[in-house]
N, C-alpha and C positions, 0 to 999 in steps of 0.2 A: 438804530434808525428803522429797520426794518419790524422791528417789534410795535414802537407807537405811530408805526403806517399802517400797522394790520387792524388798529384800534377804531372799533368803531363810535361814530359821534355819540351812541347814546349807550357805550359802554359805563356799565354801573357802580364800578369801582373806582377807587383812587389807586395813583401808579406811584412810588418811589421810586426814583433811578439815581442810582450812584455811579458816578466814572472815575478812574483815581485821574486826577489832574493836576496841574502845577498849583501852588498853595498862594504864587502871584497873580495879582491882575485879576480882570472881570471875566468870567468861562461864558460863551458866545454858546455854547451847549441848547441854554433852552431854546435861544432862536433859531437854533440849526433846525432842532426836535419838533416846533412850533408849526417851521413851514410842509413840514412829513404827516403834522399830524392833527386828528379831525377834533381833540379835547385841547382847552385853554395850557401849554403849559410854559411854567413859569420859577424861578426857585423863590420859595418861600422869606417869608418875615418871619424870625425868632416869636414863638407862639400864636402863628397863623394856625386860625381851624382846617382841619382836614375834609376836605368836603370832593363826594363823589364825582366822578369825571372828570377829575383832574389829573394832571400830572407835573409831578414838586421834581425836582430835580437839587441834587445837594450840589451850595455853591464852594468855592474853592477854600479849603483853610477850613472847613468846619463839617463833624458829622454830622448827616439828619438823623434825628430820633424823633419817637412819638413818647410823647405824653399825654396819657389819656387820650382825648379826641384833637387834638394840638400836634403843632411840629417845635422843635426845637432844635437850634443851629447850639452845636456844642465845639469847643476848643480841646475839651479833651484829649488825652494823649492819643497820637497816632496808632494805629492797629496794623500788623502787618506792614509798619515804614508809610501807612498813608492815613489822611487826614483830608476829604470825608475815605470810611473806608463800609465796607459791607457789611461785615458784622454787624457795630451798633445798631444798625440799622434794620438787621433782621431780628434783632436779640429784641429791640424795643416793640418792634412788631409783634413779636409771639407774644411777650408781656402784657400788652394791653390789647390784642385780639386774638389772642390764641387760636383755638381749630378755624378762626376765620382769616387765618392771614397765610398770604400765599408768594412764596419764595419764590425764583426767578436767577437763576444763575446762566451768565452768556458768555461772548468769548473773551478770557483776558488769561493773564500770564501766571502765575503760582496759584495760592489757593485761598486768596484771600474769599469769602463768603461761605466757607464750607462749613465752620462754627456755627455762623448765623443761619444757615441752613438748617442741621442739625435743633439747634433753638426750635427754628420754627417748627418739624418734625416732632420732637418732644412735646411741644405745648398741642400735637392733633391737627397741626397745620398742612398743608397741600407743598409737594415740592418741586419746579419745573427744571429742567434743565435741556440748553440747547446741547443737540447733535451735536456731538466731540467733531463726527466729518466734517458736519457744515463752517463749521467754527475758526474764525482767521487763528486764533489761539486755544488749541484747545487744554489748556493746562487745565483753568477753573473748571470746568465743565466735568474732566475726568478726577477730578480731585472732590469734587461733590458728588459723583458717582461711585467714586470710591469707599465713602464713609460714610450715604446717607443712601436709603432705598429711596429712589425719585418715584413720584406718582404717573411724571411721563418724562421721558426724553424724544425732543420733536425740533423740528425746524424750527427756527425762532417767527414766521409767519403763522404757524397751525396753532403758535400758545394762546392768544385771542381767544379762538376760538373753542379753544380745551378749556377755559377757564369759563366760558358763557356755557359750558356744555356738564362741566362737572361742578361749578359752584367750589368753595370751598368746602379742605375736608373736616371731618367730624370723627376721625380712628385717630386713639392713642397712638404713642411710640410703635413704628414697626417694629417684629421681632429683628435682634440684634442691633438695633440702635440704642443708645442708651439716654435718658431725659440727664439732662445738668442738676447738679444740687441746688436745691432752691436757694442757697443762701448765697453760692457762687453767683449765682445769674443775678439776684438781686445787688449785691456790690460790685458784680461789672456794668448792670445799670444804670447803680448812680454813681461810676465812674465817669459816663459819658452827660448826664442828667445835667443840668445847669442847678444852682443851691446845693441845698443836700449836708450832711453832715463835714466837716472841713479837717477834723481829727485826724493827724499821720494814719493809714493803713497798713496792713502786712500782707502781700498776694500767700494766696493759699497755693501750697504743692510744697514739694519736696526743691530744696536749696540746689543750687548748682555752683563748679568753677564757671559759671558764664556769666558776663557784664552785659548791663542794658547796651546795646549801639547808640541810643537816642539819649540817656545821662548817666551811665555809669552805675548804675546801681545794681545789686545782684538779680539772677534772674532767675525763678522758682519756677519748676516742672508739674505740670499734673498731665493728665490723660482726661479728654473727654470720648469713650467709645475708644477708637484706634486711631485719636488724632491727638498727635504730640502737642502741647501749649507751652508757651514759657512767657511769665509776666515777673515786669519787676514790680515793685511796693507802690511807684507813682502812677500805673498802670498802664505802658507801653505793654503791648501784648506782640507775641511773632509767633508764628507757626515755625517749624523747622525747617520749611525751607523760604519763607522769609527772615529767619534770623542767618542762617547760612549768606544768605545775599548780604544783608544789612552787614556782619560781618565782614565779607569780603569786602565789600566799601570801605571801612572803616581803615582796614588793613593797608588798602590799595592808598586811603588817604595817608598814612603814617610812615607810609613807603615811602611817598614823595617827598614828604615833608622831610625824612631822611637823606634822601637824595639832595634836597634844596641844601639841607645842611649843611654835606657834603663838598658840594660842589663851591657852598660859600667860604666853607674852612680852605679850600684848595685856592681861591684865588688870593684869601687873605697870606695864606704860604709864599703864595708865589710875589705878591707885593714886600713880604719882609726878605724873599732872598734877593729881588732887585735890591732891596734897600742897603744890605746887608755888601753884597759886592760892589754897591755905590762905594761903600765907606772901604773898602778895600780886605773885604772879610771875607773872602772864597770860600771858606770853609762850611761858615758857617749857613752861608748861601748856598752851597749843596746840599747842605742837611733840612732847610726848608725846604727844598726841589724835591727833595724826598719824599718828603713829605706829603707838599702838595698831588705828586704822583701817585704815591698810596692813597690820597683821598678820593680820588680821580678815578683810581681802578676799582674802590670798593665804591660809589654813586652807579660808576658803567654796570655793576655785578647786580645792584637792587633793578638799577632802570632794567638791565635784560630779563631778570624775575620776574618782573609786572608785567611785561610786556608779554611773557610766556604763557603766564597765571591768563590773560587777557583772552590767548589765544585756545586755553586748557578748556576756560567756561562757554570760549563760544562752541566748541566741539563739544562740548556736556549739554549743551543749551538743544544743540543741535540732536540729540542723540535722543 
């Protein structure tokens, strides 16, 4: 909000804004954005032109990317567990404007936009990021600090103006950053791209024992610079500490679903030793109560796990 308040009316760029949001329903985002702000914005039509002083805003359920001078709304797999997510969106930017395109990372939770940063740095591009202080989260902000020299770190008010003041950039890779392989970037492009070739893929990197979270598929390692990547073949991508997350989700859901099991085997126990002492079978009706019991203590032992785990990440979270 505070970014496209500082925007002035006859600011001469176009703005991208990505927020992760619920992949249901209509995102009320560009009207919030709209009333803050002195440029038209609005989220785009599947290959609307890109035209200066605007500001697009990606709608729920789909990356925004560019092509060429166009936007494009993609389904593409999720990036970091989200969908729109930062990345593409920077990665399609350095692609088709290279040293003219200019990154923007604010306050949000893990590190999603840091790759796409990176992109934009490699191709000569300008890179902003807000004050980690100012910042309600400053995860993203020190996670693109961390693996990408920024051009500035400023208030999210002063970026406006640093961008009317320095233009975009025109220098190669900073030292110790390193540019992506050209052919990596071009087939995580037209991962996100709408058409394109439709032929099974293989993610490039070194194989791993880890499973997609999102469908099961194995998930292959490489390194861009000092940032860990892991994609599987249909091209769900996670950083490591979004696959960590994803992960624990996954877990937390298979947990329950054990517990449910649990707790369902325990009652069905307990209905056959009613049934069983109906019929004048004592015996045999203790031996289901047994049962049901053991089912009963191992559901209580998963539930107090989660509920532990639950309490482990908020103190991690916190830390």
């Amino acid at each position: 909000m505070a970014f496209v308040r500082s925007l002035p009316a006859d600011f001469p760029h176009a703005v991208l804004v990505v927020l992760h949001v619920a992949p249901a329903g209509t995102s009320v985002l560009p009207a919030i954005l709209a009333r803050a702000c002195s440029l038209p914005v609005a989220s785009p039509a599947d290959g609307e032109a890109l035209r200066p002083g605007h500001v697009y805003v990606a709608p729920p359920d789909r990356h925004l990317v560019l092509e060429d001078s166009h936007l494009r709304l993609s389904q593409a797999p999720r990036e970091n567990g989200h969908r729109p997510a930062i990345d593409p969106t920077m990665r399609s930017a350095a692609a088709v404007y290279q040293a003219a395109a200019i990154g923007i990372i604010l306050s949000g939770a893990r590190d999603d936009g840091t790759a796409g940063m990176m992109a934009i740095k490699a191709a000569g591009g300008a890179a902003l990021v807000q004050d980690p202080d100012e910042a309600l989260y400053p995860a993203m902000p020190l996670s693109a600090i961390a693996h990408v020299t920024p051009d500035a770190v400023l208030p999210v008010s002063h970026m406006a103006a640093w961008i009317l003041e320095h233009g975009p950039g025109t220098d190669g890779p900073t030292k110790g950053e390193t540019a992506m392989n050209d052919d990596t970037t071009d087939r995580r492009l037209a991962a996100v791209e709408a058409g394109g070739d439709r032929a099974p893929r293989s993610a490039a990197g070194k194989g791993t024992r880890y499973t997609c979270p999102d469908c099961g598929g194995v998930l292959f390692e490489r390194h861009e610079g000092h940032l860990e990547r892991f994609e599987c073949s249909v091209g769900h991508i996670f950083s490591i500490e979004s696959l960590s997350s994803a992960q624990a989700e996954a877990l937390e859901n298979a947990l329950w679903a054990a517990v449910r099991s649990l707790e369902d085997r325990a009652t069905l126990l307990q209905r056959l030793a009613g049934r069983a002492r109906a019929n004048g079978n004592g015996r045999s009706g203790a031996a289901f109560d047994r049962q049901a019991a053991d089912a009963l203590d191992r559901a209580g032992t998963i539930r107090d796990a989660i509920l532990g785990s639950a309490r482990d990440q908020a103190v991690a979270a916190e830390s």
